[in-house]
Every structure is written in C-alpha cells, then in structure tokens.
C-alpha positions in Angstrom: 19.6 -38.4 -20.1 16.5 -38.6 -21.9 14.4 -39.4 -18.3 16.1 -36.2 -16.8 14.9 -34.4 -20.2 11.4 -35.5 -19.3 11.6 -34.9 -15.9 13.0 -31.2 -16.2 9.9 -30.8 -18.7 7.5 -32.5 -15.9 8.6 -30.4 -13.8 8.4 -27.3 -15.3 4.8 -28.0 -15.8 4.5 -28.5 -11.6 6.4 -25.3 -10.9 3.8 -23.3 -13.2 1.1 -24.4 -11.3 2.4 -23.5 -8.3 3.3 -20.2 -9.3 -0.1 -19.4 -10.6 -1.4 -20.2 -7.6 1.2 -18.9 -5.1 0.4 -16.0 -2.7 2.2 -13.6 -1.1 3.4 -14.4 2.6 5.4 -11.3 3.5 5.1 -9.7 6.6 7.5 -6.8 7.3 9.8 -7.7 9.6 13.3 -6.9 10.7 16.0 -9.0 9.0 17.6 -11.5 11.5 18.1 -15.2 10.1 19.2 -15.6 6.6 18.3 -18.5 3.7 21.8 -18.3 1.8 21.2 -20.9 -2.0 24.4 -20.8 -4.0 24.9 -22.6 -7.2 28.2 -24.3 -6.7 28.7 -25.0 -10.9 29.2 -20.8 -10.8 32.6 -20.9 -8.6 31.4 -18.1 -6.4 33.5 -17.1 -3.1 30.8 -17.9 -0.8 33.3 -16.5 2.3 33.4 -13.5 0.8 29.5 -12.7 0.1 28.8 -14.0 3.9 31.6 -11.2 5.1 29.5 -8.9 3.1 26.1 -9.6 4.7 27.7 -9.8 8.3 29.6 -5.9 7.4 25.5 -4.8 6.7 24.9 -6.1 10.0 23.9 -9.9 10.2 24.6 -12.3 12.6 27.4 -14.9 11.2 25.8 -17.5 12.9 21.9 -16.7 11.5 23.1 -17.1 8.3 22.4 -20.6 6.5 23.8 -22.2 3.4 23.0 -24.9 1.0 24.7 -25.3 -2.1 23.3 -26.8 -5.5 25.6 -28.6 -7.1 25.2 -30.4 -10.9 27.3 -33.8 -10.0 27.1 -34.8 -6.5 29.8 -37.5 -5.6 28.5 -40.1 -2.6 32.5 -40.1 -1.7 33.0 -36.7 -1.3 32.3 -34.5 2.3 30.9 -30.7 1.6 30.9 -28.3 4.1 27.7 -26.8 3.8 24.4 -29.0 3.1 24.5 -30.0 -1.1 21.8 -31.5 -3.3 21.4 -31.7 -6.5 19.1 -32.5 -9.7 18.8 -36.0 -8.8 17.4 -35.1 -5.3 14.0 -34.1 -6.8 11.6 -36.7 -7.6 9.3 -36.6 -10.8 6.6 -34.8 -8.5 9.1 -31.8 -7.4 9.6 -32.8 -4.3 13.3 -33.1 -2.6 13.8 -36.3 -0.8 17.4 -35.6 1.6 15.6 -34.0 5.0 18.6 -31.6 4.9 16.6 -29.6 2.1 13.2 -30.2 3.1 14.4 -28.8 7.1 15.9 -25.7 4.5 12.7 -24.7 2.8 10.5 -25.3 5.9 13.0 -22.7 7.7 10.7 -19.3 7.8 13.9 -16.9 7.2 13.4 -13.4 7.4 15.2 -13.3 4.0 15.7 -16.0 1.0 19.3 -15.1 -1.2 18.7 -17.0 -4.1 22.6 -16.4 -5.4 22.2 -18.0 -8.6 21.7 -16.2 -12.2 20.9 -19.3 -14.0 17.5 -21.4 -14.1 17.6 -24.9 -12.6 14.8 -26.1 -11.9 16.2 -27.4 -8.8 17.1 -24.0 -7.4 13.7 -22.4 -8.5 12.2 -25.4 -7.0 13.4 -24.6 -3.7 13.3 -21.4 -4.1 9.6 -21.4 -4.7 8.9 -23.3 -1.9 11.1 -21.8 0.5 8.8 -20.3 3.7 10.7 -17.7 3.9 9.0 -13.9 4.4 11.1 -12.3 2.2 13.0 -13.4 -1.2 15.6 -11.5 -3.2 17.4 -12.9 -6.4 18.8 -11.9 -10.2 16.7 -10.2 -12.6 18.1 -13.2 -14.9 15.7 -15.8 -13.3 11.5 -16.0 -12.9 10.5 -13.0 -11.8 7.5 -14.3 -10.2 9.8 -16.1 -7.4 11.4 -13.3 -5.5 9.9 -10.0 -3.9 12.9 -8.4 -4.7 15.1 -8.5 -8.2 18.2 -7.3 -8.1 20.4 -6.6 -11.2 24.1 -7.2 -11.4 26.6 -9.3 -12.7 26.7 -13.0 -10.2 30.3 -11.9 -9.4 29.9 -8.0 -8.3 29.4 -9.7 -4.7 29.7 -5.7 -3.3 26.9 -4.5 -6.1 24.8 -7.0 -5.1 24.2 -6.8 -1.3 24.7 -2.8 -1.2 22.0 -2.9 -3.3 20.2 -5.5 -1.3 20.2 -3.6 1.9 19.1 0.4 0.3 16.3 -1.9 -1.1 16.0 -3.5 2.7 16.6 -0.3 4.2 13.7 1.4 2.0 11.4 -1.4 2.5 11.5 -1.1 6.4 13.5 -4.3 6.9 16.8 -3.6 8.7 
C-alpha cells in the first residue's frame, strides 16, 4: 500500500514532465478508427456508448477498447484488453504488449470515457498517438484537445456533443 502511495506520487512527478514538454500532433483528418479507454470501476454500458458512436457513423469494427480496471484477477477472462495500476512500472511505463500495441495505435480519435484521475488512465492517455483526444472536463485538461462536459452516464449527451464539436472541427 504504502509502495503504490509512492509510486502514484512518482509518477505524478513523470506525467508533469511530460506534459510540460508535450506538443501538439493533430492533423485534421476524417474520423475512421477509434481509441475507446473505459474505466471499468464506473459500471458503464460499454454496448450501449459503442451503438452510439456507430449511429454517428463509425465503423463497429474500427472501434477499439481497453478497459482499466482497479483489481485485476489472473483467473478471470475479459472480453476486451484490461490492465490495471499494477501494470505500470515505477518509470510510467506499461509492461502487457496489449497496452503498449493500444497507445502506439495512431487513431483518428482517443475517447478517454473516464471522469476520474488515475494515473493509469492519464498515463495512457497521454501517451496515446492518437491525432485527436476528447475526454471529461473533470480530468487534466492539458491531455485532451477536446473537453467535453457531462455527467459519465449521459452516454447520448456525451457523443452528440462529441460529433457537433467533430462536425465543427472538420473531422467527420
């Protein structure tokens, strides 16, 4: 507990830095394949927000998940890709090849779907190549290009206002 305490502090010091010096990488382009990060401790209805972005018009398949999750049991089979906390090593770096493949994806557009901070999420979120990043108001502001506020569970809210912001920005 107390190592994890440290860590979390650790890195929070690494992910300053890399804000500081993080530059912008967007290049307008037409929305196609889509970075989906959930934060499974939330209980969201992950089928539903996918139906959502496929009804505004993206592919099903071009869509991409992985799932944060606090406690991660070795015995139990998730659906989608999971890591957690204890995936990151004390330099902020994620050991399972599963999340390094995720943030070396370049998606046209990064969903960070969580509203609270863990450094985990923000981690990959930060590091993510993707062009274009949209999130809650709730978390670092620095990390997304586009901050959307609503409540975690006004799934509708959320990507309507996602795609007029798209839609404005030249990106669908």
């Amino acid at each position: 507990m107390f190592l994890n305490y440290i860590k979390n502090i650790w890195l929070k010091k690494i992910l300053k830095n890399k804000l500081h010096n993080s530059k912008c990488n967007s290049v307008v382009t037409t929305t196609k394949s889509v970075g989906l990060l959930l934060d499974d401790s939330t209980n969201l209805n992950k089928n539903l927000l996918i139906d959502l972005l496929v009804r505004h018009g993206i592919d099903k398949h071009q869509i991409k998940i992985i799932v944060y999750k606090d406690k991660i049991n070795k015995n139990e089979v998730y659906s989608d890709p999971t890591f957690g906390f204890d995936h990151l090593d004390s330099n902020g770096l994620f050991r399972p090849q599963v999340v390094n493949d995720f943030i070396q994806t370049p998606f046209d557009l990064l969903i960070s779907y969580y509203d609270i901070e863990k450094m985990a999420l923000v981690l990959l979120t930060n590091e993510s190549k993707a062009r274009f990043k949209a999130g809650f108001s709730t978390i670092n502001t620095n990390l997304n290009h586009l901050i959307i506020s609503s409540k975690l569970t006004d799934y509708e809210v959320f990507t309507n206002e996602l795609f007029k912001y798209l839609k404005i920005l030249k990106r669908i």
